[in-house]
N, C-alpha and C positions, 0 to 999 in steps of 0.2 A: 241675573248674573250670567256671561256666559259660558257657553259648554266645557265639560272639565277634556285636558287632552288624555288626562290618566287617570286612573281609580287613583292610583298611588306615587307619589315622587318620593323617592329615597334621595338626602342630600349627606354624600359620603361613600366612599367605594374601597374604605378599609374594610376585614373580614365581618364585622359589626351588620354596618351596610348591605354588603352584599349578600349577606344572609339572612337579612328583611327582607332585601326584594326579590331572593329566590323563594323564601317561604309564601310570602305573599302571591305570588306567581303561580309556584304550584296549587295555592287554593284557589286560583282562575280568576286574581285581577290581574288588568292591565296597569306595568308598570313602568316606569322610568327611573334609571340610577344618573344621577347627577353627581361629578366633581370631577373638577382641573386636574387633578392627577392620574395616572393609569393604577388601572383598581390593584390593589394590596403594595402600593408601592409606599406608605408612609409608616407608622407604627408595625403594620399587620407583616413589613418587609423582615426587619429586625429583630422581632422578638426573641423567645426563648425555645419556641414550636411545642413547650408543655402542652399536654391536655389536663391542666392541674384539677381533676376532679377532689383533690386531698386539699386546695389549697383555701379552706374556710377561715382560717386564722388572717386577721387584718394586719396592717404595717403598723396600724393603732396599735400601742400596747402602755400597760402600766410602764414598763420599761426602759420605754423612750421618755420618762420625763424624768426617770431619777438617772439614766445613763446620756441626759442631754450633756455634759461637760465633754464625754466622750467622743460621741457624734456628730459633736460640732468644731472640735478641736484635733481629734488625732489622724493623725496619719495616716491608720490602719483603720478609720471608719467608713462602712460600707455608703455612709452618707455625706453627699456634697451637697453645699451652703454659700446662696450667694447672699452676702449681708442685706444690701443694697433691694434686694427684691424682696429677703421677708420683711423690712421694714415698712417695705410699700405696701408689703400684701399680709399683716402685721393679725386682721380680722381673721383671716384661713386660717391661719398660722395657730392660734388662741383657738380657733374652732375646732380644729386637728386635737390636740393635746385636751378638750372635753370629751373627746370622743375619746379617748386613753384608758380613760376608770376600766378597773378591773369588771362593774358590774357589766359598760357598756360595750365593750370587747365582748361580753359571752354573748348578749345582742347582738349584737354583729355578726358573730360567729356563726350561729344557730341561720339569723337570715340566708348569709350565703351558703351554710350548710346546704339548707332548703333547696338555693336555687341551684346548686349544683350538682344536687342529686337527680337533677333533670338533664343535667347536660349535655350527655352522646344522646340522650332521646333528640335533643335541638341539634345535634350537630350530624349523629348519624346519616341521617336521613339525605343531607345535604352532601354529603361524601361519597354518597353512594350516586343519588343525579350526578354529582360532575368526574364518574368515572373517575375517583382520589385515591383510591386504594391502594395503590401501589409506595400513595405518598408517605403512610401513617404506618408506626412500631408500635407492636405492642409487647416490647420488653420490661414491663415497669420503670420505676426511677428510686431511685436512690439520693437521700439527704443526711448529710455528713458533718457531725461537731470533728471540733479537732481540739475541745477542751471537756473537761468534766464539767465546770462551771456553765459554759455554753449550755451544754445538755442539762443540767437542773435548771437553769433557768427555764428552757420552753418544755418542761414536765407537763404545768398547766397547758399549755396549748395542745401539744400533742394530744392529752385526755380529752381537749375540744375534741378534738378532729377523729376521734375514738367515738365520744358522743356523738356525734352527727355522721355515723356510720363507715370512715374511712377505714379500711383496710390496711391493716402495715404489720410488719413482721421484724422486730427491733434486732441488730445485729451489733456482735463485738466488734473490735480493729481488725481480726483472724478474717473472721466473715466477710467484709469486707473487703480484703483486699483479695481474698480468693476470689470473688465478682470481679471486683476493678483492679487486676495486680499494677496499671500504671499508673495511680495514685501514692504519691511521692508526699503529701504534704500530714504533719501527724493526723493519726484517726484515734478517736474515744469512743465514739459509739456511732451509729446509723440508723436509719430507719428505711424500708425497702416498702413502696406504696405498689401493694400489687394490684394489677389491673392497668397501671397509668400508661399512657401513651404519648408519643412524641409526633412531629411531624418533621419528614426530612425537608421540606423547602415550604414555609409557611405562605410567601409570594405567590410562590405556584399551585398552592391551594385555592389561593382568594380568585387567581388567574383560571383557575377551570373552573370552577364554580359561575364565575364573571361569563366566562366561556359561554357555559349550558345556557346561564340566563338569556345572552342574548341570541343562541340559536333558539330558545324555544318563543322568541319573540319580543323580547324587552327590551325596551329604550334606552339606549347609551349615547349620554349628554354628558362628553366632556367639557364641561364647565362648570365652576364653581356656584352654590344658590349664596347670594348675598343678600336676599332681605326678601320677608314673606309677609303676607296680610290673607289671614285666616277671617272667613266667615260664616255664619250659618249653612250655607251650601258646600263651601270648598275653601282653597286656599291659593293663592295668587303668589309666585316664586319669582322673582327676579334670580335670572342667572345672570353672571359675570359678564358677558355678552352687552345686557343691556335689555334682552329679552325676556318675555313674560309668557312664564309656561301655567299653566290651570290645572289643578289636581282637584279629587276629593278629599285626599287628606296628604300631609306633609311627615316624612318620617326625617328627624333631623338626626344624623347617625355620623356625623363626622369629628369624631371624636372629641382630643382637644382640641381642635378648633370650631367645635360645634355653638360657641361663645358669638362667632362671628356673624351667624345667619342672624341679621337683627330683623327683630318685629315676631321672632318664633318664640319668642319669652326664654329662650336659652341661655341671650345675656345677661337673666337675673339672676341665673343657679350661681352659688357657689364655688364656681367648675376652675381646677388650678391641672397642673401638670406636674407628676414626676417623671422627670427626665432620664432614660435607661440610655447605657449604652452598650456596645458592644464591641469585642477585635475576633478577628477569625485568623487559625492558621489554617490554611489549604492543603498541607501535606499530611494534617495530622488528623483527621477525621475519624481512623480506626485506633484511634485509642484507649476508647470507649464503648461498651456495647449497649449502653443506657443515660438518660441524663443525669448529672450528677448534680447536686446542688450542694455547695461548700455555705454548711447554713453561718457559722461565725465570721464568715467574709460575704454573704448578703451576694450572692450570686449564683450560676447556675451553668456548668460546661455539657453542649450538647453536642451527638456526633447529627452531620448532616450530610446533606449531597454535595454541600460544596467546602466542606471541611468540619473543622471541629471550634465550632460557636463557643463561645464565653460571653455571656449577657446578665447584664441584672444591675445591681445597686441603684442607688437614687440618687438625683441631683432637683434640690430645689432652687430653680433659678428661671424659670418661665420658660416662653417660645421663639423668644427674640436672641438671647445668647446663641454663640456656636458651640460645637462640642467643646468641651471640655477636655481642657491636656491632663489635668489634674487626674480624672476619671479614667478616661485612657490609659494612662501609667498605671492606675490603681489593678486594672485591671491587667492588665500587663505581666507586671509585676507578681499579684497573687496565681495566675495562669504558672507562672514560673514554678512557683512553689508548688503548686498543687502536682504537677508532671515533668517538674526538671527544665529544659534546656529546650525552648519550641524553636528560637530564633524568634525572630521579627515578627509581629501580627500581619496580613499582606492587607487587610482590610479593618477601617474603625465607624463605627458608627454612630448615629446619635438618633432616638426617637422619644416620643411623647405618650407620656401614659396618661389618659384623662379622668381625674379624679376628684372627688367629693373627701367633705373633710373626715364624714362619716364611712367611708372606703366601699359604700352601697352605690348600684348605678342607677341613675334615673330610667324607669321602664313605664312608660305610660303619656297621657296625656296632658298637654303643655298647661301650666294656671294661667297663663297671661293669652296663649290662639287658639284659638277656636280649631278641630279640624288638624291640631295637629299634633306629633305623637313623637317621645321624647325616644332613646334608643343609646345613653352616651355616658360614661363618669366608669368603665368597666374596671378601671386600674389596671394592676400587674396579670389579670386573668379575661383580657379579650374574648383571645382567642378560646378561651373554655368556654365561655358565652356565649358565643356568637351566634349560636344555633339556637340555643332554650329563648334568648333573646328576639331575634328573629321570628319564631314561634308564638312567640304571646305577642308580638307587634302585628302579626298576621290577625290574631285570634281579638286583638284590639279592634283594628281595621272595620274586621268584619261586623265587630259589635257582639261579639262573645265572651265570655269570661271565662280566661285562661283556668286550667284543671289545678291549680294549686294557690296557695296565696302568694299573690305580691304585692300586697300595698307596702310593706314596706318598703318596696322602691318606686310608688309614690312621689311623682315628682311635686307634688302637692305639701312635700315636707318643705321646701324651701320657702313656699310663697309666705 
């Protein structure tokens, strides 16, 4: 076969990606980061910049199937439905709602506990190389009912998140608003995750990070991998090009579109999208001294460097649709309520959350290629990931086993 040009190709330059191939890097292979886009410019742009080390609790819940009438029909549901694509995609849809049972949520739950009790270990370290300190709060966060009901409902969850070591300090309306006095929309109770951390420009994260890699030597291959052949020695990448790059092993880290790379076995997962978006006002960034999550409206207001972010809810509708007016209003709309009178959003957005039905990401080695190593299904928590992630794809690599269990992300559950 011949000679490989890297230890390692990363295909994907979301914060995911890019914290393969800085991890990998630093343990002294030679690497290459592959994709058409400028690194943190798709999902990793948009987000919510949580570090939700709290957020163990899955989107799966008992919940969602006795309050489907709600979620699929009201006005005020944090969740948008396009007909037309879950009928196509009819199998996710039926796979999602098994993953629901009360037993298989506390699964779940525990899982991610697990790996997220790893997480600034995976991510610190990476923060620290690319000179990011300046980017990252460490004010806590704050998640907000605005009914009694809301709050007995996730009683259960919150006790997850209690079991699996979270930190939180539950607060009246009083409490509350003495933190956030410009919170306008009713409060019932709260909960304050101390420790949690935000990032003021999530982009500019992925961008220094991006940065360090390639000053300390790393391959940057802007272009997309479109299709791979894994063998006992290495793995053969077609890039978008046309050209053919040679690794030892294939890290396929590009999120929802990670589907795309055929011959990596990635087009046999499961792998669907929830659709997030977001509106920003620019003038109003100091309204907030922490992120606030408005949990009965399914979203999340963050202060940042370039205003004051509203991101979150779900839209099942694939990758092909545009944004969504519908969502935008939604969020619009409850922005209003929540702080009164913003004016206009100046900016709206739309990104791709990459996801499994069972809301675990695939971490590990491909069933279907040989040679290469899975990295992608992170959901609503990337960016919390991206570094423990990272870290055991390193620890993969080399042919080590990572210091905790993950088979349960196992991409060997699908085959």
């Amino acid at each position: 076969m011949p000679e490989c040009d890297y230890d390692i190709l990363v295909a994907g330059a979301g914060i995911v990606g890019v914290s393969c191939a800085l991890w990998a890097q630093m343990r002294g292979a030679k690497v290459a980061l592959a994709d058409a886009n400028p690194p943190g410019s798709g999902a990793s742009y948009g987000n919510a910049g949580t570090i939700a080390t709290y957020a163990c609790v899955p989107v799966n819940s008992p919940s969602i199937v006795s309050g489907l009438p709600f979620y699929l029909f009201s006005k005020e549901s944090p969740l948008g439905f396009d007909w037309a694509y879950a009928l196509k995609n009819m199998p996710w849809m039926i796979s999602f709602l098994r993953h629901c049972s009360a037993q298989r949520v506390s699964e779940i739950t525990d899982h991610l506990g697990n790996l997220l009790s790893h997480a600034d270990a995976g991510l610190d370290p990476l923060i620290e190389a690319a000179g990011a300190q300046d980017l990252m709060v460490s004010n806590d966060c704050l998640y907000v009912w605005s009914t009694q009901k809301g709050y007995e409902d996730a009683k259960a969850s919150n006790e997850a998140r209690r079991r699996n070591g979270v930190v939180f300090d539950l607060l009246d309306a009083e409490e509350i608003s003495a933190l956030e006095p410009a919170l306008k929309m009713p409060i019932h109770k709260g909960l304050l995750y101390r420790g949690a951390r935000h990032v003021r420009n999530p982009e500019a994260l992925v961008q220094r990070m991006h940065a360090r890699f390639v000053a300390d030597g790393g391959a940057w291959l802007q272009l997309g991998v479109s299709q791979s052949q894994g063998d006992a020695d290495g793995v053969s990448a077609t890039l978008s090009d046309g050209t053919t790059v040679r690794a030892g092993k294939l890290v396929v880290a590009a999120g929802a579109h990670s589907r795309s790379i055929r011959g990596s076995g990635a087009e046999h997962t499961p792998l669907d999208t929830e659709r997030g978006h977001h509106v920003l006002y620019k003038a109003h960034g100091d309204l907030i001294s922490r992120p606030v999550g408005w949990a009965d409206a399914g979203f999340y207001a963050i202060p940042m460097n370039a205003g004051l972010r509203v991101a979150g809810t779900v839209e099942l509708a694939g990758l092909d649709k545009p944004k969504s007016p519908g969502r935008i209003a939604y969020l619009t709309r409850k922005s209003h309520e929540m702080f009164g009178d913003l004016g206009p959003p100046n900016e709206d957005w739309l990104g791709f959350r990459p996801t499994f039905p069972d809301a675990l990401p695939a971490i590990g080695p491909s069933p279907h290629a040989p040679n290469t190593l899975f990295a992608f299904g992170h959901q609503h928590i990337g960016l919390t990931l991206a570094g423990i992630t990272g870290r055991i794809i390193a620890d993969m690599a080399e042919g080590r086993a990572p210091n905790f269990d993950v088979a349960p992300f196992d991409p060997k559950r699908f085959a």
